[in-house]
Every structure is written in structure tokens, then in C-alpha cells.
C-alpha atoms as one frame of an Amber mdcrd trajectory, in Angstrom:
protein
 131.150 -39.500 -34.250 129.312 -36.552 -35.641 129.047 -38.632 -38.674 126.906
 -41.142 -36.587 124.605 -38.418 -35.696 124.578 -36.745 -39.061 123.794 -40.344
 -40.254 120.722 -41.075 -37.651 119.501 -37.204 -38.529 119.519 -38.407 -41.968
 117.841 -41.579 -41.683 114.600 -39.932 -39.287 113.960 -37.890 -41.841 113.725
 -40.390 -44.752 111.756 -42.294 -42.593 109.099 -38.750 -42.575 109.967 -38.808
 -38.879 111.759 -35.237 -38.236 111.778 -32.337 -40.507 114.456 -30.704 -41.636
 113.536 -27.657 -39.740 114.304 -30.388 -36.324 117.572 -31.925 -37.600 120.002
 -30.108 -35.960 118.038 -30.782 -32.293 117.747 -34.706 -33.247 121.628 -34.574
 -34.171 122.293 -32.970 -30.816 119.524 -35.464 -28.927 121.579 -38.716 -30.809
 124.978 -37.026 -29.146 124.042 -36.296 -25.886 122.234 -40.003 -25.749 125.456
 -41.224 -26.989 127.334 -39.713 -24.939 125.130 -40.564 -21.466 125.112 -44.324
 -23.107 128.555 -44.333 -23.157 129.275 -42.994 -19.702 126.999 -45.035 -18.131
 128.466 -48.316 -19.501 131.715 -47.408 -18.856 130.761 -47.131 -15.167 128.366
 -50.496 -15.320 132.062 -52.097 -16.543 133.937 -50.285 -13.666 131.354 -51.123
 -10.823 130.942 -54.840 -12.185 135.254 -55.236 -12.577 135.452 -53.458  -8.861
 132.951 -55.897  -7.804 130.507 -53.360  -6.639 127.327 -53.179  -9.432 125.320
 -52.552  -6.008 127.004 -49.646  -4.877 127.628 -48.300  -8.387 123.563 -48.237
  -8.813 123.174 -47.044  -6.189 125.465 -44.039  -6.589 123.294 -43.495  -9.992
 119.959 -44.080  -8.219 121.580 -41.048  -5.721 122.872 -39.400  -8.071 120.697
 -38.679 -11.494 117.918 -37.182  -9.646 119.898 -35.029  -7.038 121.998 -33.454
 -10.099 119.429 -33.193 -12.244 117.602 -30.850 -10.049 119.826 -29.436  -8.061
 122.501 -28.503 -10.695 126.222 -28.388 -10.741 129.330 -27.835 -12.829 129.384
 -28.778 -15.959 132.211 -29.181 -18.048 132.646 -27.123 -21.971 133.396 -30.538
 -23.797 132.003 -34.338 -23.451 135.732 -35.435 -23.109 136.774 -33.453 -20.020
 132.593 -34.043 -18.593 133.452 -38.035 -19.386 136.910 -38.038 -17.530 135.794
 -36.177 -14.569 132.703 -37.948 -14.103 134.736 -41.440 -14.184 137.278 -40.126
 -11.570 134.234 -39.069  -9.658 132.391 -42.521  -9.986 135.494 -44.424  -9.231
 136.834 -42.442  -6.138 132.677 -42.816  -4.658 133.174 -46.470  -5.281 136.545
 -46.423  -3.556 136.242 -44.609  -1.145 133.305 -47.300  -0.093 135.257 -49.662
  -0.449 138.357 -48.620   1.334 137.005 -46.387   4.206 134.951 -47.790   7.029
 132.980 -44.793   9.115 130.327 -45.685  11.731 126.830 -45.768  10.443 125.804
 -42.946  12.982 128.440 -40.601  12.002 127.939 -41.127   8.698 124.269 -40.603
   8.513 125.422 -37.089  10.081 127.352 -36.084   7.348 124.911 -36.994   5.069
 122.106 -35.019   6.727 123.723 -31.923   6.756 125.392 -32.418   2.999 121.263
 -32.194   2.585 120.640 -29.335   3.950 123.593 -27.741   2.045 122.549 -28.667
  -1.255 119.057 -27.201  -0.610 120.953 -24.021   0.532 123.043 -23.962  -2.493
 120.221 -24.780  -4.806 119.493 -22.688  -7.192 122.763 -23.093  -9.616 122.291
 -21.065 -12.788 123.775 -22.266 -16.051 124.386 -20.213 -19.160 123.058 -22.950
 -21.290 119.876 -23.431 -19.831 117.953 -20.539 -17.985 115.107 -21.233 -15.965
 112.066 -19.017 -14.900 110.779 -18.510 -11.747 108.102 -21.033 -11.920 110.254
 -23.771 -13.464 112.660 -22.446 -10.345 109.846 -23.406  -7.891 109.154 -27.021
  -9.605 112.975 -27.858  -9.325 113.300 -26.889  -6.517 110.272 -29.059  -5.261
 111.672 -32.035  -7.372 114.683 -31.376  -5.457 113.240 -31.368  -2.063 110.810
 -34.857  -2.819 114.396 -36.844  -3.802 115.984 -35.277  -0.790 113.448 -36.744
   1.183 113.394 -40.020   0.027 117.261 -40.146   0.247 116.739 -39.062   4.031
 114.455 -42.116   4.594 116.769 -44.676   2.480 120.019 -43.345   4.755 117.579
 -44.119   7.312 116.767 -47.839   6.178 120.698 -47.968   5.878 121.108 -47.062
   9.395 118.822 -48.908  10.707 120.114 -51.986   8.829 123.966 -51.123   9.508
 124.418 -50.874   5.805 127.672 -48.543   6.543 128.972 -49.331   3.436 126.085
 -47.972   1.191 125.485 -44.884   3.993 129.517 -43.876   3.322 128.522 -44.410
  -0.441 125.343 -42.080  -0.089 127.226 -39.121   1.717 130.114 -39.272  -0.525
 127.427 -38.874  -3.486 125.922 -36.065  -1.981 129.711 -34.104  -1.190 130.302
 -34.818  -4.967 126.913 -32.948  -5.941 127.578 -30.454  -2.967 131.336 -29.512
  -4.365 129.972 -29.117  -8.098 126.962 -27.123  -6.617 129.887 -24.625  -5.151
 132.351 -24.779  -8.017 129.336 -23.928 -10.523 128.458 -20.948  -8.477 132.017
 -20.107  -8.194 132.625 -20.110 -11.667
């Protein structure tokens, strides 16, 4: 695979698009793009063979933003990140599928998971360190999705979409569990 990248690198800068000054960050960009693309397709194949594209989208429409912002574990190489992620995707989807809560009870749940990933933000990470004022603007970010999460469990509930409110607050334990394992760590 680093062959690919070293490839793409190469053919940028031909092209006049990079210098050589930037090849080692486009290199790095073409992996990390890779490796997302591949994830994500793997779990497109997953939720469409499970027979749940709806929920899986849904877990990613959860998901990207909440992690993104509020932070989390994250694994030292893409093969251990890529396995762990699919276990996570698939047991979410599963447990959907498989375990039947009432709505109310499960709105509950996902309310306070809320409020505990706003306590638990921030999560530091040796690989990226963040000011204070890039601090604030997460953490903003992070409240705005947490809102509109709050008002789509609320659409859920009031449309006794249990299925997709189990989904939601099984999301948000996922990002709660890597928020205390990263902190752990």
C-alpha cells in the first residue's frame, strides 16, 4: 500500500501540484483517505448484507461528528483501528437489531450518555494537541451536534422509532467508553 501512496505523491507533483517540500503530508493525506475509504465501505457492505443501510447511516451520521469533536481512543496502527471499529459497527447494528427497549427508556439512556460525553470532553491526544481556543471551538462543535442529536432522539420518540433510538444510545456508549478508555490510557 505505501507504494500506492508513494505512487499518487509522485504523480501530484509531476502534475506541478505539491512540492516536494509537501510530499510526505500528501502521502500521509492519500493513507488516511484510504484507509477511511476503506472502512467506510466495508461497513456500507456490512449494513447493506445485515439489511440495515438505514441504521448503519445513521450510526455514521451519529457518529463522525460526535467523535470528531469529542475525541476518543485511538488505536497505534490502521489494522487494529479497522478491526475494532468493525466489531464496534457490527455489535451497534446488532444490538438494534436483536434488542428491543422501550422508546422512553431508551431516550433516557441516551440523554444522560449526553451529558457524560460533555463531562468527559476534553480528551487529549499525543498526536494532535489543541490550544485553548481551538479547545473552546470543539467544544462548541461538540455541544451544536449534541443538540441536534437531542432533538432527532426526540423526533424518534415521538415517532416510536425504538429501533433507531436503541441505535442512537448505543452510538453514544461507544463514543462515551472510548472517551474513558482514552483518558485512562
Amino acid at each position: 500500500m505505501k507504494k500506492l501512496y508513494e505512487t499518487l505523491a509522485d504523480y501530484v507533483m509531476q502534475k506541478g501540484m505539491i512540492e516536494e517540500s509537501d510530499r510526505e503530508m500528501y502521502e500521509y493525506a492519500f493513507q488516511i483517505t484510504a484507509e477511511a475509504g476503506l472502512f467506510v465501505l466495508f461497513c456500507f457492505l456490512m449494513a447493506l448484507h445485515m439489511h440495515m443501510l438505514v441504521e448503519g447511516l445513521l450510526f455514521f451520521i451519529i457518529f463522525v461528528p460526535l467523535r470528531s469533536y469529542a475525541g476518543g481512543l485511538h488505536m497505534d496502527t490502521f489494522k487494529a483501528c479497522f478491526l475494532l471499529s468493525c466489531l464496534a459497527f457490527s455489535g451497534v447494528l446488532l444490538l438494534a437489531r436483536y434488542i428491543e427497549i422501550p422508546g422512553c427508556f431508551s431516550f433516557l439512556v441516551l440523554l444522560s450518555l449526553e451529558f457524560t460525553i460533555y463531562w468527559l470532553y476534553p480528551v487529549e491526544n499525543k498526536n494532535r494537541e489543541v490550544d485553548r481556543e481551538e479547545n473552546a471551538w470543539f467544544k462548541r462543535k461538540l455541544r451544536s451536534f449534541l443538540l441536534l442529536d437531542f432533538f432527532l432522539a426526540l423526533a424518534c420518540l415521538a415517532f416510536y422509532k425504538e429501533r433507531y433510538l436503541l441505535l442512537m444510545g448505543a452510538t453514544f456508549l461507544l463514543i462515551a467508553i472510548s472517551m474513558i478508555i482514552a483518558k485512562a490510557k
